[in-house]
PAZANU-964939 format. One record per residue (C-alpha): residue number from 1; residue in three letters; x, y, z. Coordinates in Angstrom, 2 decimals. Example, Ala and Ser with C-alpha at 12.3 -4.5 7.8 and 13.67 -1.06 7.14 Angstrom:
<atoms>
<atom pos="1" code="ALA" x="12.30" y="-4.50" z="7.80"/>
<atom pos="2" code="SER" x="13.67" y="-1.06" z="7.14"/>
</atoms>
This chain:
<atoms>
<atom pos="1" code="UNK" x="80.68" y="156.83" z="120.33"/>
<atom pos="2" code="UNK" x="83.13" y="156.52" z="122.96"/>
<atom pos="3" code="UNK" x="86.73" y="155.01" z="121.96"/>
<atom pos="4" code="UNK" x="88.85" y="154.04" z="124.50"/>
<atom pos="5" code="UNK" x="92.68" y="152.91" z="123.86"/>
<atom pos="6" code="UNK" x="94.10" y="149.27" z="124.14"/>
<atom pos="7" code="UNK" x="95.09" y="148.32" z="128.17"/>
<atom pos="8" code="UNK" x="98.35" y="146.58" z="127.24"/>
<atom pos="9" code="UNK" x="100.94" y="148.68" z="127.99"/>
<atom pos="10" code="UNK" x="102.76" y="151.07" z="125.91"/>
<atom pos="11" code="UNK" x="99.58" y="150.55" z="123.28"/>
<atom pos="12" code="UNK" x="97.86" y="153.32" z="121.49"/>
<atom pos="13" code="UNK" x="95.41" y="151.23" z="119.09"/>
<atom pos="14" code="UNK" x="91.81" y="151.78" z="119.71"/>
<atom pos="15" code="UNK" x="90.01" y="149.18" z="121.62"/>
<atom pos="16" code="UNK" x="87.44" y="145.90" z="119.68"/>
<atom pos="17" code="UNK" x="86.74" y="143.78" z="121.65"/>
<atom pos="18" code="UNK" x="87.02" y="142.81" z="125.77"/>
<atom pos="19" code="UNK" x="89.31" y="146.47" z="126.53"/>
<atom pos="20" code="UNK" x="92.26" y="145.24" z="123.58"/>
<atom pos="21" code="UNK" x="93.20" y="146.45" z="120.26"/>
<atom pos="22" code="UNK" x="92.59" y="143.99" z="117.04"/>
<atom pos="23" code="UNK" x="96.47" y="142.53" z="117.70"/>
<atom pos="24" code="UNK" x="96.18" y="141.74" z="121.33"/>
<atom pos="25" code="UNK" x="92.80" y="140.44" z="121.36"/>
<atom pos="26" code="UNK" x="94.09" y="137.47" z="118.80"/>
<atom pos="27" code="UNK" x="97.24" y="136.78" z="119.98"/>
<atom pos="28" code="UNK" x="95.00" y="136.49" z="123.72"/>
<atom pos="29" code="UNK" x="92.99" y="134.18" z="122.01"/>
<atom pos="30" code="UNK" x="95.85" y="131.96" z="120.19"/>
<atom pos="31" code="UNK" x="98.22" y="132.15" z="122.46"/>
<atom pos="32" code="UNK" x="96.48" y="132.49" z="126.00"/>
<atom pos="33" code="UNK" x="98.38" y="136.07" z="127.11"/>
<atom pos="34" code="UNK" x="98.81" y="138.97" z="125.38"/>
<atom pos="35" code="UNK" x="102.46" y="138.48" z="124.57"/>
<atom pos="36" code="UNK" x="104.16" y="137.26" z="121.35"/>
<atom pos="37" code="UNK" x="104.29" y="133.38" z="121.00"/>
<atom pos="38" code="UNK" x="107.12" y="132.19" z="122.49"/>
<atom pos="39" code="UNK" x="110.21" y="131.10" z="120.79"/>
<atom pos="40" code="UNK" x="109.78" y="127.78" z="120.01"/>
<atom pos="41" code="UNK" x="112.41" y="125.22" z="121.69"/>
<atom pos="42" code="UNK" x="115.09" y="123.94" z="120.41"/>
<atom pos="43" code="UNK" x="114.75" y="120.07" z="118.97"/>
<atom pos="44" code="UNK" x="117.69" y="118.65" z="120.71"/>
<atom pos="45" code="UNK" x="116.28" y="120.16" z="123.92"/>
<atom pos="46" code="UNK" x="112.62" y="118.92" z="123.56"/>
<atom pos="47" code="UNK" x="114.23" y="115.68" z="122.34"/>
<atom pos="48" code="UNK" x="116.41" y="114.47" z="125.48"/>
<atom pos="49" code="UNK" x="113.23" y="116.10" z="127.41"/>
<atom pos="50" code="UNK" x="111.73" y="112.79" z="126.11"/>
<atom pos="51" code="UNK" x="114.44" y="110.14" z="126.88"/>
<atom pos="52" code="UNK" x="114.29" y="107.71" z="130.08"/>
<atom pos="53" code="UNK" x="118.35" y="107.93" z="130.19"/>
<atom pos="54" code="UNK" x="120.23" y="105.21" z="132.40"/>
<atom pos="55" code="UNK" x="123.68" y="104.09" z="132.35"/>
<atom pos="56" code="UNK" x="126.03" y="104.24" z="129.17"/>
<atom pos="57" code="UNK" x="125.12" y="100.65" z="128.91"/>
<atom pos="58" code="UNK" x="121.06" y="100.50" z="129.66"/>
<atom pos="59" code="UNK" x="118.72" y="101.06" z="126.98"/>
<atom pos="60" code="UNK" x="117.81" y="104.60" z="126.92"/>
<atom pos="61" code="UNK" x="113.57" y="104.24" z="126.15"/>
<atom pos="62" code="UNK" x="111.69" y="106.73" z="123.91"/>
<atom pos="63" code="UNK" x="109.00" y="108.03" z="126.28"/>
<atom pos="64" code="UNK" x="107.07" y="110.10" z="123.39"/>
<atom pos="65" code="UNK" x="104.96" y="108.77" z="121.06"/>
<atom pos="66" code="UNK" x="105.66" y="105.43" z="118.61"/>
<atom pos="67" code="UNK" x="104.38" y="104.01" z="116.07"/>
<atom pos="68" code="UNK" x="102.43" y="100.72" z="115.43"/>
<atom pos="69" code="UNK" x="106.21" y="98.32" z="115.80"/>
<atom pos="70" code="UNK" x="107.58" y="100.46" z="118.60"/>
<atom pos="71" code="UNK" x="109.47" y="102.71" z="116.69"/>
<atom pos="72" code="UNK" x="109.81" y="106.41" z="118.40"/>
<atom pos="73" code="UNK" x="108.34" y="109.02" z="116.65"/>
<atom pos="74" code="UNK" x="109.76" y="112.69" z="116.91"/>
<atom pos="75" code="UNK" x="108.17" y="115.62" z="115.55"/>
<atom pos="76" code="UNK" x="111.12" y="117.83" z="114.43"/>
<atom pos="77" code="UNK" x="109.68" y="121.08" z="112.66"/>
<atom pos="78" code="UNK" x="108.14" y="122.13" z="109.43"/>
<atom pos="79" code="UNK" x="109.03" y="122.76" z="106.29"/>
<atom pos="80" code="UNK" x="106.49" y="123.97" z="103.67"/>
<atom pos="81" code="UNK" x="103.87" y="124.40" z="106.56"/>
<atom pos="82" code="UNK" x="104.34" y="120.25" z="106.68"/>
<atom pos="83" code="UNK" x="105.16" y="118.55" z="109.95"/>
<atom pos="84" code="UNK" x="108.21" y="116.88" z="109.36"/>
<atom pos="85" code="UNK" x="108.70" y="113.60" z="111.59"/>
<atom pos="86" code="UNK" x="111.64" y="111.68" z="112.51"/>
<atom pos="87" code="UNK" x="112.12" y="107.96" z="114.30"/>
<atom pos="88" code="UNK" x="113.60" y="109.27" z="117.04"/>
<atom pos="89" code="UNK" x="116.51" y="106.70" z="117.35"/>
<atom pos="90" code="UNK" x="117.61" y="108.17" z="114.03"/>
<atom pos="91" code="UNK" x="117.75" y="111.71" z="115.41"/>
<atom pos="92" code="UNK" x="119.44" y="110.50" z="118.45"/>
<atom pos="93" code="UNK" x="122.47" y="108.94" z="116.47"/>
<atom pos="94" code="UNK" x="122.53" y="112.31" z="114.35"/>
<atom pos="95" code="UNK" x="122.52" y="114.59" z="117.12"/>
<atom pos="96" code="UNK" x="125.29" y="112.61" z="119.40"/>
<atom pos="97" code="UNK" x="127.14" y="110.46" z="116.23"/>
<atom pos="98" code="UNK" x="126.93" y="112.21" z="113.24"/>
<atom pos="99" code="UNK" x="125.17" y="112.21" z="109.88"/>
<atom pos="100" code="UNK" x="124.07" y="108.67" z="108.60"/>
<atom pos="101" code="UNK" x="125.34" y="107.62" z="104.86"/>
<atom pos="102" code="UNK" x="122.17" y="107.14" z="102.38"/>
<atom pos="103" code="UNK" x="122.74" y="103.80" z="101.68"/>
<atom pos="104" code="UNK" x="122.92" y="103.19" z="105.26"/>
<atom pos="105" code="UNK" x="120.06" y="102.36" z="107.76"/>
<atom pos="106" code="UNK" x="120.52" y="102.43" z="111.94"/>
<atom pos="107" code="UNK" x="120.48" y="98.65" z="113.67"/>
<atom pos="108" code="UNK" x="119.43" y="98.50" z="117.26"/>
<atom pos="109" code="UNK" x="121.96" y="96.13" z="118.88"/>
<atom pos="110" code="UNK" x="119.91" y="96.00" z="121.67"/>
<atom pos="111" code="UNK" x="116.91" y="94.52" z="119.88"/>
<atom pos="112" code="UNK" x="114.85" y="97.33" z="121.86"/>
<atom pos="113" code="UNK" x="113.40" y="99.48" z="119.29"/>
<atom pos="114" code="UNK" x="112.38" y="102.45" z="121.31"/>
<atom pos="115" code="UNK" x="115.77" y="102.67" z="122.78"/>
<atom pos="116" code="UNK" x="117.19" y="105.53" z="121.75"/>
<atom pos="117" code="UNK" x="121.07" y="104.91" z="123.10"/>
<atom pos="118" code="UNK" x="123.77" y="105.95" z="120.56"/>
<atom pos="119" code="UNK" x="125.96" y="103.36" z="122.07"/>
<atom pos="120" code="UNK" x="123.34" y="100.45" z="121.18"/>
<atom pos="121" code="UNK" x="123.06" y="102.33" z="117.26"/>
<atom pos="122" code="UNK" x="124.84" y="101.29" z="114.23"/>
<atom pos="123" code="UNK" x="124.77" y="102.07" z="110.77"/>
<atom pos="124" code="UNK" x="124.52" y="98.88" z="108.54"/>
<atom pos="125" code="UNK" x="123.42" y="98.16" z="105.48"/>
<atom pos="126" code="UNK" x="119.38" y="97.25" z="104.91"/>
<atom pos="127" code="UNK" x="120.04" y="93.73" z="104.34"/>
<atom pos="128" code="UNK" x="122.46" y="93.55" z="107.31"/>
<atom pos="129" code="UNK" x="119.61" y="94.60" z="109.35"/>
<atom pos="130" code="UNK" x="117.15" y="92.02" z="108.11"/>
<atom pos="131" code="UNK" x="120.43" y="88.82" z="108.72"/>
<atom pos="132" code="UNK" x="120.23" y="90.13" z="111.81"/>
<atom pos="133" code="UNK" x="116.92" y="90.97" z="113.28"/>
<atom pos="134" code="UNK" x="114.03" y="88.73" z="114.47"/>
<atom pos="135" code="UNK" x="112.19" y="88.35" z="111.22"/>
<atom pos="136" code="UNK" x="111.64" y="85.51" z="108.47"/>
<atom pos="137" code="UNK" x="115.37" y="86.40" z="106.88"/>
<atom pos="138" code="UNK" x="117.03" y="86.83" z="109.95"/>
<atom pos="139" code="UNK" x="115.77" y="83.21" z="111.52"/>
<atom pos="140" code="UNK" x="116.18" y="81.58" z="108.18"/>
<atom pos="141" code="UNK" x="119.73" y="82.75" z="107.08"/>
<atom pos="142" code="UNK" x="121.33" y="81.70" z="110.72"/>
<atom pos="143" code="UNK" x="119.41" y="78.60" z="110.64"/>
<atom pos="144" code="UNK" x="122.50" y="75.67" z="110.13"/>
<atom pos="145" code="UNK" x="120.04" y="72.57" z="109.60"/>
<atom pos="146" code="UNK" x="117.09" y="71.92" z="107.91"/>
<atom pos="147" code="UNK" x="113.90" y="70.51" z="110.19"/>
<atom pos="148" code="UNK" x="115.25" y="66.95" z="109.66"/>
<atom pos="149" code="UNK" x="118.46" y="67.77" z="111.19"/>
<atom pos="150" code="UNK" x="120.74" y="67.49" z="108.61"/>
<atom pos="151" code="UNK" x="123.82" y="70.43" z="108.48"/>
<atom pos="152" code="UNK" x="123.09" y="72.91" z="105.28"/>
<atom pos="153" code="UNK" x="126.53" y="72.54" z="104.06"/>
<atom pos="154" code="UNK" x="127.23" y="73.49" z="100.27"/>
<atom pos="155" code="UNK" x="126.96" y="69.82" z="99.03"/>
<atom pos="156" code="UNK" x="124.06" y="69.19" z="101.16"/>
<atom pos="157" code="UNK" x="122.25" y="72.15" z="100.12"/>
<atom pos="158" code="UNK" x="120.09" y="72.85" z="97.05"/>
<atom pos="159" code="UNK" x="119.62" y="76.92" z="95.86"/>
<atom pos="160" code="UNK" x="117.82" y="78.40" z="93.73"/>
<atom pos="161" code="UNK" x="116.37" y="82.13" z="92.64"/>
<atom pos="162" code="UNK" x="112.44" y="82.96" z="92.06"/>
<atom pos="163" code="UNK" x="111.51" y="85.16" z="89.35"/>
<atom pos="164" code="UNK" x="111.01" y="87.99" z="92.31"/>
<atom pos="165" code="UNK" x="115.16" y="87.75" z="93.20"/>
<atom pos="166" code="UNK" x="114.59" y="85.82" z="96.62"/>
<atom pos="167" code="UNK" x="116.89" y="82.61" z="97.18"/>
<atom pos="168" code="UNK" x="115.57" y="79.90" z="98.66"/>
<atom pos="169" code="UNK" x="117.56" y="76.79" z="99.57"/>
<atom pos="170" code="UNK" x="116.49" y="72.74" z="100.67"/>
<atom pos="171" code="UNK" x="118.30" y="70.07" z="101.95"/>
<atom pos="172" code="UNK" x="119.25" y="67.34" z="99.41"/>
<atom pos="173" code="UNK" x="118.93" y="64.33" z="102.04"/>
<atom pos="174" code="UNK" x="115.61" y="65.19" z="102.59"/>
<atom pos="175" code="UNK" x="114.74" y="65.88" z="99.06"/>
<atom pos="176" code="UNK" x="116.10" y="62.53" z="97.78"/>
<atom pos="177" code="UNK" x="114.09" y="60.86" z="100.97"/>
<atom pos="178" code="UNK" x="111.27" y="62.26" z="99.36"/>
<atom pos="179" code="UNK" x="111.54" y="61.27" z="96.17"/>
<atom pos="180" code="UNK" x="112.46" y="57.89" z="97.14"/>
<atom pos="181" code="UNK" x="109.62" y="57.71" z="99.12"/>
<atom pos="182" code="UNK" x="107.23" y="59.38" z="96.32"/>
<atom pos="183" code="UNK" x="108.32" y="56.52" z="93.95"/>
<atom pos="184" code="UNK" x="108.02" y="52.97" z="96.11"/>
<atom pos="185" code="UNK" x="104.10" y="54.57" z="96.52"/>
<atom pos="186" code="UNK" x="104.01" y="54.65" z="92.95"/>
<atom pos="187" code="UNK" x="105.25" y="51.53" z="92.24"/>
<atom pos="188" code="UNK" x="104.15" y="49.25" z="94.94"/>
<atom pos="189" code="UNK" x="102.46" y="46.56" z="93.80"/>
<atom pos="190" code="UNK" x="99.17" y="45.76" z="95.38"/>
<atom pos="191" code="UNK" x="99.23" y="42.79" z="97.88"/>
<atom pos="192" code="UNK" x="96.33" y="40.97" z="96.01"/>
<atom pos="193" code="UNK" x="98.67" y="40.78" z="92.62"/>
<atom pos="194" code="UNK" x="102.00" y="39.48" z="94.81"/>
<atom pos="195" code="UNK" x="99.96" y="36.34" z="95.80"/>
<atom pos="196" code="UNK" x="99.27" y="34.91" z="92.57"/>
</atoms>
């Protein structure tokens, strides 16, 4: 049987498969080259690598991947053999700003939500966010009148909590116009009674 010795350089192993030694075939197979795997780069540098960066005041847009609302998504490392992912406007703010507080979640001023500009970041609380985004609870809370019109002012305006903890509110002019209206159906009398 003829053995023959491993052709990478400075390799003594005996020979498997295609003229390398058990260690170099795999790593030619996993890795492409014969080489150890290179070192892995950095987050912060494979992060920016992804960033459409303008002006201090331009949005700064996520060009990797997002998820179904827009959100960037940033894969950061592993831990446990588990991807670990990040939105990547949250890792932006922790790499240039600092840590953000638990209780605390990061606003887009901007409205933009794959921009990724610190200066367009802030830390709020959650129900800060919802006031002031685009949603249900942002559009109702800065709403000042009710459909009718009429100014929700604290004597105008009827509150109340449902069992789940939300607070809705109504307008009292338009809830006594309906009742008043509610109750002269009720009690109309018929025209063929009023004649006799």
């Amino acid at each position: 049987m003829n053995q023959s010795t491993c052709t990478v350089d400075q390799c003594a192993r005996e020979t498997v498969a295609k003229g390398l030694c058990k260690i170099h075939y795999y790593r030619k197979r996993r890795n492409g080259h014969t080489g150890l795997q290179e070192k892995r780069t950095a987050p912060s540098i494979r992060f920016w690598a992804k960033v459409s960066r303008g002006d201090d005041g331009e949005c700064w847009n996520w060009l990797g991947s997002k998820n179904a609302l827009g959100y960037g998504k940033f894969y950061v490392g592993t831990v446990g053999g588990r991807a670990v992912l990040q939105r990547a406007h949250r890792f932006s703010y922790e790499e240039t700003v600092g840590p953000i507080p638990d209780s605390l979640v990061i606003d887009h001023l901007c409205r933009n939500a794959s921009c990724v500009n610190p200066a367009h970041l802030e830390p709020v609380t959650n129900r800060e966010n919802l006031v002031r985004g685009v949603g249900f609870v942002g559009v109702n809370t800065r709403t000042t009148h009710c459909p009718a019109g009429h100014e929700y002012t604290p004597e105008n305006t009827l509150t109340w909590t449902r069992s789940d903890g939300r607070v809705h509110r109504k307008c009292r002019e338009c809830d006594r116009t309906r009742v008043r209206d509610k109750y002269r159906r009720e009690h109309e009398v018929p025209e063929c009674q009023s004649s006799r």
